[in-house]
C-alpha positions in Angstrom: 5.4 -0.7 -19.8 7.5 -3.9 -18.6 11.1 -3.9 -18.1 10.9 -7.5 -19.7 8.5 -6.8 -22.8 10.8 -3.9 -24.1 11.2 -3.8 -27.5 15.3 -4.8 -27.8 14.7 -7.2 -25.2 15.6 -11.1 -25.7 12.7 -13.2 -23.6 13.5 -12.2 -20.4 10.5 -13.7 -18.7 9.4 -15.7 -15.4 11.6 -18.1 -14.3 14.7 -16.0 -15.4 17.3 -16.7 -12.5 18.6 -13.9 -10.6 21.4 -12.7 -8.4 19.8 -10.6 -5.9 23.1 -7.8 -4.4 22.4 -5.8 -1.3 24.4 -2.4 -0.9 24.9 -2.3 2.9 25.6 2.0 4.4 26.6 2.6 8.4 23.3 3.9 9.6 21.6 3.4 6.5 18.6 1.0 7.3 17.7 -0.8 10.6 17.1 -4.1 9.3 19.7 -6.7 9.3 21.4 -7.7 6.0 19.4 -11.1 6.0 16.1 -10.0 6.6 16.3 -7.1 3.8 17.8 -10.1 1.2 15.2 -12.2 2.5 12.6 -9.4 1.5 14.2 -9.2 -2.1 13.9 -12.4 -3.0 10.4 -12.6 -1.9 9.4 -9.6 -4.0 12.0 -11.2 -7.3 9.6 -14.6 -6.5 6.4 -13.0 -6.7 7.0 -12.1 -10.3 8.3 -15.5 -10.7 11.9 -14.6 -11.0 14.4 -17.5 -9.6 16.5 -16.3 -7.1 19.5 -18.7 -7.3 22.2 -16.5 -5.4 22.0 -13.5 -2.6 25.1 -11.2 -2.0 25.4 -8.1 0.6 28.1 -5.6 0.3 29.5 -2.6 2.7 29.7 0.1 1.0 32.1 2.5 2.0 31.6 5.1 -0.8 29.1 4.5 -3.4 30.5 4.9 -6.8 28.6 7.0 -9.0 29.0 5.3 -12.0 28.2 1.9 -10.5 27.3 2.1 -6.9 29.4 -0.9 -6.1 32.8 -0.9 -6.1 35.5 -2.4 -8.9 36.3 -5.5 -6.9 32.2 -5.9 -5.9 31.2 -5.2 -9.3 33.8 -8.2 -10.4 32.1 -10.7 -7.9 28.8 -9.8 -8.9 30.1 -10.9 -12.7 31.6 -14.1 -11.1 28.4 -14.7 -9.7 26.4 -14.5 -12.6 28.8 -16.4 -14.5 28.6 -19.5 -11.9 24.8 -19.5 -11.5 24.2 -18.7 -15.0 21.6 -15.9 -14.0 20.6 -13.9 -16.5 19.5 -10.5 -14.2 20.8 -8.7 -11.0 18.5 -7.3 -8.7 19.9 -4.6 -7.0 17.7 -3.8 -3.4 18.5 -0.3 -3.7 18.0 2.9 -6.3 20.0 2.9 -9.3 20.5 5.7 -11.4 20.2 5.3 -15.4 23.9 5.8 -15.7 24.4 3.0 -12.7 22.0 0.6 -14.2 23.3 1.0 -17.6 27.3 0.5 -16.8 25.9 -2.4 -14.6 24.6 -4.0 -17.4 27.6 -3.9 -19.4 30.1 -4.7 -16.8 28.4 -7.8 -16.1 26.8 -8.5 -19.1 23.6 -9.6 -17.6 20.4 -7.1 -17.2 20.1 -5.1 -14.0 16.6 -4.5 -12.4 16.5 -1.6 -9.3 14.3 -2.0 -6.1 12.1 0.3 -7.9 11.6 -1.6 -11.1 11.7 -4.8 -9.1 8.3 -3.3 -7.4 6.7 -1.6 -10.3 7.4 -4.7 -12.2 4.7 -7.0 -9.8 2.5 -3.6 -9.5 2.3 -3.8 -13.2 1.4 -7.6 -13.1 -0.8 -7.5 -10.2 -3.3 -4.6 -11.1 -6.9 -6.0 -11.7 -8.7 -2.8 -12.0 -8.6 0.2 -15.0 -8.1 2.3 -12.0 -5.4 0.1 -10.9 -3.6 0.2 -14.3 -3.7 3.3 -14.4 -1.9 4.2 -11.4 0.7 1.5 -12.3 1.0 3.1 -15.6 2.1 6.2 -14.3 4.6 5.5 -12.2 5.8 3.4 -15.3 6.1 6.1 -17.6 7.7 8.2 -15.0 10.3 5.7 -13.5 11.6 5.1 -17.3 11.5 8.6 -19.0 14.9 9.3 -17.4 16.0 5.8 -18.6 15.0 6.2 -22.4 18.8 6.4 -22.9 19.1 2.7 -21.9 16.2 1.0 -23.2 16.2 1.7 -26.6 18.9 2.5 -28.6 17.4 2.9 -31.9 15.9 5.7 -30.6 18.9 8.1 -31.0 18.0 8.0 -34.9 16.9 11.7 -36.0 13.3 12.1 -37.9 14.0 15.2 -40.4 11.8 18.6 -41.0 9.2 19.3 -43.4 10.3 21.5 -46.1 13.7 23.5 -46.9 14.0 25.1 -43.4 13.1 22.2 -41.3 16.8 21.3 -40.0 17.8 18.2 -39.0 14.2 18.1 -36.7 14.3 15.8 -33.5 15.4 12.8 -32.4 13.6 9.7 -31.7 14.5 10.0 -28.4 13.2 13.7 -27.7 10.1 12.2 -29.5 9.2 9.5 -27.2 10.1 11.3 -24.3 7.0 14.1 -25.5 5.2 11.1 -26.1 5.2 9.9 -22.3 4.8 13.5 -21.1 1.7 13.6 -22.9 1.1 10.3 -22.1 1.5 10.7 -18.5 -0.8 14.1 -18.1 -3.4 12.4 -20.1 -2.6 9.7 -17.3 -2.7 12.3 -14.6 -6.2 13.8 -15.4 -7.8 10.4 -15.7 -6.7 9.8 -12.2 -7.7 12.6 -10.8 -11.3 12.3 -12.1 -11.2 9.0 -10.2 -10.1 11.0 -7.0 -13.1 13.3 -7.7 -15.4 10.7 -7.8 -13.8 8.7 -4.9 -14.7 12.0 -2.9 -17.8 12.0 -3.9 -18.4 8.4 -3.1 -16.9 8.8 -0.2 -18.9 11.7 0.9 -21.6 9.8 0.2 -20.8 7.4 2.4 -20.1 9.7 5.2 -24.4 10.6 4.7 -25.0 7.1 4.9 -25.4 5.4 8.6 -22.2 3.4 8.1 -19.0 3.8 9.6 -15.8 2.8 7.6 -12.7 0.9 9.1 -9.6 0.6 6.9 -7.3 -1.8 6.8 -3.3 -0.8 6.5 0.1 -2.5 7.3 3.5 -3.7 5.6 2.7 -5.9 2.6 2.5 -10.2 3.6 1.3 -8.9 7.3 -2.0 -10.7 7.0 -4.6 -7.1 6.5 -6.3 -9.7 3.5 -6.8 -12.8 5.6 -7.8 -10.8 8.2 -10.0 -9.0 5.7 -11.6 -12.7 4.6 -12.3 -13.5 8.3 -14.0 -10.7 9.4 -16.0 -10.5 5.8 -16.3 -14.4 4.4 -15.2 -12.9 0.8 -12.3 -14.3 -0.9 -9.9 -11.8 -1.3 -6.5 -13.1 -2.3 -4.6 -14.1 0.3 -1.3 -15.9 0.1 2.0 -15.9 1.5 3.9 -13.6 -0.8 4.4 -10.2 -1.0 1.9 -7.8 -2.8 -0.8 -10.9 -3.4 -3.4 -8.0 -3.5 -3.0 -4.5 -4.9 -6.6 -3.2 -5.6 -8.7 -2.5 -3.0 -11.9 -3.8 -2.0 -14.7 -3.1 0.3 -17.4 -5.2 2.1 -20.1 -4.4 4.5 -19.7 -6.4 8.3 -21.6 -6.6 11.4 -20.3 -5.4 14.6 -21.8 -6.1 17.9 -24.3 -3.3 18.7 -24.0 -1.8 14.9 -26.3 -2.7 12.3 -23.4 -2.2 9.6 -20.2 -0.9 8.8 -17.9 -0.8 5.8 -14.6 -2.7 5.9 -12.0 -2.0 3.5 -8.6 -4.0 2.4 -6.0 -1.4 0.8 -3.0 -2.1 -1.3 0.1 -3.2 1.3 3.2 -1.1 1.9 6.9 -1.7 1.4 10.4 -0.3 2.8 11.4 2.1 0.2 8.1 2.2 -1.5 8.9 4.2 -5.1 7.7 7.7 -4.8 6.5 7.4 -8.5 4.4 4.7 -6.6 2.5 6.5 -3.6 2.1 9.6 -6.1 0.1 7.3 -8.2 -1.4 5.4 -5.6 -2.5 8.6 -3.7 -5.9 8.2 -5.0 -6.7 4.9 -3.8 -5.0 5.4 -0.4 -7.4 8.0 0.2 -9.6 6.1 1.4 -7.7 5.7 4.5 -8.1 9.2 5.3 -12.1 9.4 5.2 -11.8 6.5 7.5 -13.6 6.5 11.1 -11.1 4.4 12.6 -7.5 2.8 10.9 -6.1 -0.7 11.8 -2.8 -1.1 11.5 -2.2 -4.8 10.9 1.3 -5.9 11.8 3.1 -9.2 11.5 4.1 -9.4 15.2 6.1 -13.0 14.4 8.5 -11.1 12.0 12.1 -9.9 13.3 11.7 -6.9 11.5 8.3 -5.9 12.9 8.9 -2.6 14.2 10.9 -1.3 11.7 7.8 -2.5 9.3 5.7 -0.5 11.3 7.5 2.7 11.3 7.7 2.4 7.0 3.3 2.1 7.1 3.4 4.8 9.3 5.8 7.1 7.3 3.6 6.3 3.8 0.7 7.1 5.4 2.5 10.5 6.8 3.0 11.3 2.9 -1.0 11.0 2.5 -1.6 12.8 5.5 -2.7 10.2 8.0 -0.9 9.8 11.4 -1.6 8.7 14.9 -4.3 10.8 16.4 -3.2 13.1 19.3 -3.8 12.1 22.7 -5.5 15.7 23.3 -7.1 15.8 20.0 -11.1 16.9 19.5 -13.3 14.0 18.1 -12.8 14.0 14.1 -9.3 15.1 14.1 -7.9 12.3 12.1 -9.1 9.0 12.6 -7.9 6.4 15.5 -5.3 4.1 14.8 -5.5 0.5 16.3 -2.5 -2.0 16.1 -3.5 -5.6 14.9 -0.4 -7.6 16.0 -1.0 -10.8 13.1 0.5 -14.4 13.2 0.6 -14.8 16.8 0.1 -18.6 15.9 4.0 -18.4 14.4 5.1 -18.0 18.1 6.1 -19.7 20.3 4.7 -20.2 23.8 7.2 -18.2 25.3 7.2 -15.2 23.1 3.6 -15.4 22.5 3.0 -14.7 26.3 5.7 -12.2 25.9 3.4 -10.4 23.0 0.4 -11.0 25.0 1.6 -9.1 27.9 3.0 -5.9 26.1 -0.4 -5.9 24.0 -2.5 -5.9 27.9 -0.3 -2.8 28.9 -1.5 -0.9 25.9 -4.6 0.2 24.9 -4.2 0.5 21.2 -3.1 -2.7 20.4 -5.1 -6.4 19.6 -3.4 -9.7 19.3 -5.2 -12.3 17.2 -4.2 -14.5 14.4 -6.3 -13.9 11.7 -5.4 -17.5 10.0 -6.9 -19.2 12.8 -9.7 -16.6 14.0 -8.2 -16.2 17.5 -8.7 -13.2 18.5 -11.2 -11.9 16.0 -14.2 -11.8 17.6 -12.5 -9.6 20.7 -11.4 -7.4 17.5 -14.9 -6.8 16.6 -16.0 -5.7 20.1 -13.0 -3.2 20.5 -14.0 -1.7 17.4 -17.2 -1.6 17.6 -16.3 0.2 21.4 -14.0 2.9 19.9 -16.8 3.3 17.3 -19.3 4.1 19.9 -17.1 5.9 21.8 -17.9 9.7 22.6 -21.2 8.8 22.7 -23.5 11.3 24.9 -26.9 11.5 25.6 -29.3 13.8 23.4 -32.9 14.7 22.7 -33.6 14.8 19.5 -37.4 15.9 17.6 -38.2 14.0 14.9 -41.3 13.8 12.8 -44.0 11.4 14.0 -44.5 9.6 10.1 -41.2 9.7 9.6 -40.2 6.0 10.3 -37.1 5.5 8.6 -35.6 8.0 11.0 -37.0 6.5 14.1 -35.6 3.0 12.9 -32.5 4.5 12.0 -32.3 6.2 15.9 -33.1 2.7 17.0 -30.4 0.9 15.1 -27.3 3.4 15.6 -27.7 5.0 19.0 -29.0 3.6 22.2 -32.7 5.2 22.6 -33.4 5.9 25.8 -37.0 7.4 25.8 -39.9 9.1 23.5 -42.4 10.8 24.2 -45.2 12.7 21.7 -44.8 16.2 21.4 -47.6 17.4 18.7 -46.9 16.2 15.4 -43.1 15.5 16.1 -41.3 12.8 18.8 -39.0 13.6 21.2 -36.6 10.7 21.3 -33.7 10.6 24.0 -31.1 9.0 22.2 -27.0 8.2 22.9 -25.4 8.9 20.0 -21.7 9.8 18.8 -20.8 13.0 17.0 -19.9 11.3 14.1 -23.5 9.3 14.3 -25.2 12.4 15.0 -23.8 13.8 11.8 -24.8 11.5 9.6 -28.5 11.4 11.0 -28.2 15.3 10.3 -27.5 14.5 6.7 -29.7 12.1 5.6 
């Protein structure tokens, strides 16, 4: 459900031009003004929308009928007028009421940061898992703005018989329909999360360790993903080029295999209809043995980036593993500072030397490969770590688990015991548990 295909609509498509209007609150965001107008645009362009004006306003006290003020809301008209845009993208929440006396006051049609990013969601989604998810948070972001969309659907459809009464309206109709619609939705999806717990316990028997990739959308996690992998993910400069994610199997040095896997990139603000729907695919990152957190390190905003992917994956449940924690609380996080080739010499030394005083953080540009290859070792060390020594029987004609012993853990000795071997073997816990299972 497209906020350009509706039914009253009148070819809105890409290439529309667009004012994008930033409400600015004391205290309200840490960004600066530019970089979050810069951000808007890029989301409006990769739907192919044509930015062709940006304003920012203070807002004192936002108005509840239109968020922006009387004198704002006149500029924004002026603006369209000039750059004969035909939508405003507002980088904030609107209300149905908001967008709707936007929309007449400027005579133009008014898209929310929310739409905006449902809107390439919608586009981008490859998968029928994919579309589902983005369905949902479809239906859900517009049943409260049915009032808007379509106004033919205040008609009333009459009873059946003498007694029927005047029966609903169109409106109350449709809105049962996407309620119906949207548990329908809601049970298909959570199949899918059954079965990704199944696959993913499955997984967890199997020998191989998984390693997810996370961080703020355009912060490199797909290129990164192509150059540890040689797939061809998607991978260009614009926000959300990849929303489904995708898994490949890697070599590590001193591991036979492990799983790599590219997840959908985050956003400031990301719609809560959004990371409900997406809950299933982000998931993955839970059953993870280790998380990297892949971070444009050349952007100004880089930190405050970093605090948004680490407050979505709060919502799912993932966050930095405590110092004191036991082995298998939560999975490691490893910072991936990304793009150190858009420095600098000066700040790129500056980088370097933060990165050496902390040991949870890589430097690399993935574009490039620099760096990549030290990535590999350091996770293939915090993979390994924990490891201890243990002396474990196994059957004497059972092969596979000898080779297996031989290519996970560091065997140390065997020696015959009857009809089983006694193999001394370093292994991790989480190694050690898989063995267990197979």
């Amino acid at each position: 459900m497209s906020v350009f295909n509706r039914e009253e609509d009148d070819g809105l498509s890409r290439g529309a031009k667009a004012i994008v209007a930033l409400p600015e609150r004391a205290g309200d965001n840490p960004r600066s003004a530019e970089a979050r107008l810069d951000e808007a645009a890029g989301l409006a362009a990769a739907i192919g929308i044509d930015v062709v004006g940006r304003l920012a306003f203070r807002l004192r006290d936002p108005k509840p009928a239109t968020l922006f003020g009387s004198g704002q809301v006149e500029q924004i008209a002026l603006a369209i007028r000039q750059d004969e845009a035909e939508l405003l993208v507002v980088d904030a929440a609107l209300t149905p009421i908001q967008q709707r006396n936007l929309e007449k006051a400027i005579e133009a049609k008014v898209i929310d940061r929310t739409g905006l990013i449902l809107e390439i969601f919608g586009e981008r989604a490859a998968t029928a898992e994919g579309r589902l998810q983005v369905e949902l948070a479809h239906l859900d972001y517009q049943a409260g703005r049915l009032v808007r969309s379509w106004t033919h659907l205040e008609r009333q459809r009459g009873g059946f018989g003498f007694l029927g009464g005047p029966g609903e309206t169109q409106i109350e109709a449709d809105r049962r329909l996407i309620r119906d619609r949207m548990a329908k939705l809601r049970r298909e999806l959570e199949q899918v999360r059954r079965t990704r717990g199944l696959h993913r316990a499955r997984r967890q028997r199997a020998p191989w360790p998984v390693i997810a990739l996370v961080g703020y959308t355009n912060a490199g996690k797909s290129t990164l993903f192509n150059r540890m992998t040689g797939a061809k993910v998607m991978a260009e400069d614009l926000l959300f080029a990849t929303l489904d994610p995708t898994m490949r199997q890697i070599s590590l040095p001193g591991l036979d295999k492990a799983i790599l896997s590219d997840t959908v990139g985050f956003v400031s603000d990301l719609p809560t209809q959004l990371v409900a729907a997406f809950r299933a695919t982000l998931e993955e990152v839970t059953g993870a043995d280790i998380i990297l957190h892949v971070r444009d390190i050349a952007h100004p905003d880089s930190d405050a980036q970093a605090a948004d992917v680490l407050s979505v994956l709060g919502e799912i449940g993932v966050g930095p593993r405590a110092p004191d924690a036991e082995a298998g609380e939560g999975a490691p996080i490893l910072e991936v500072w990304n793009k150190i080739d858009m420095l600098d010499e000066e700040a790129r030394s500056a980088v370097k030397a933060e990165a050496t005083r902390r040991e949870d953080v890589v430097t690399l540009s993935a574009l490039q490969g620099d760096g990549v290859d030290l990535l590999r070792r350091i996770v293939s060390d915090r993979l390994s770590e924990g490891n201890r020594v243990r002396t474990l029987s196994v059957p004497i004609g059972d092969g596979a688990a000898l080779a297996w012993l031989h290519a996970h853990g560091e065997v140390l000795g065997q020696d015959v015991d009857g009809d089983h071997m006694l193999v001394e073997v370093r292994l991790s816990d989480a190694d050690l548990a898989r063995f267990e299972a197979r």
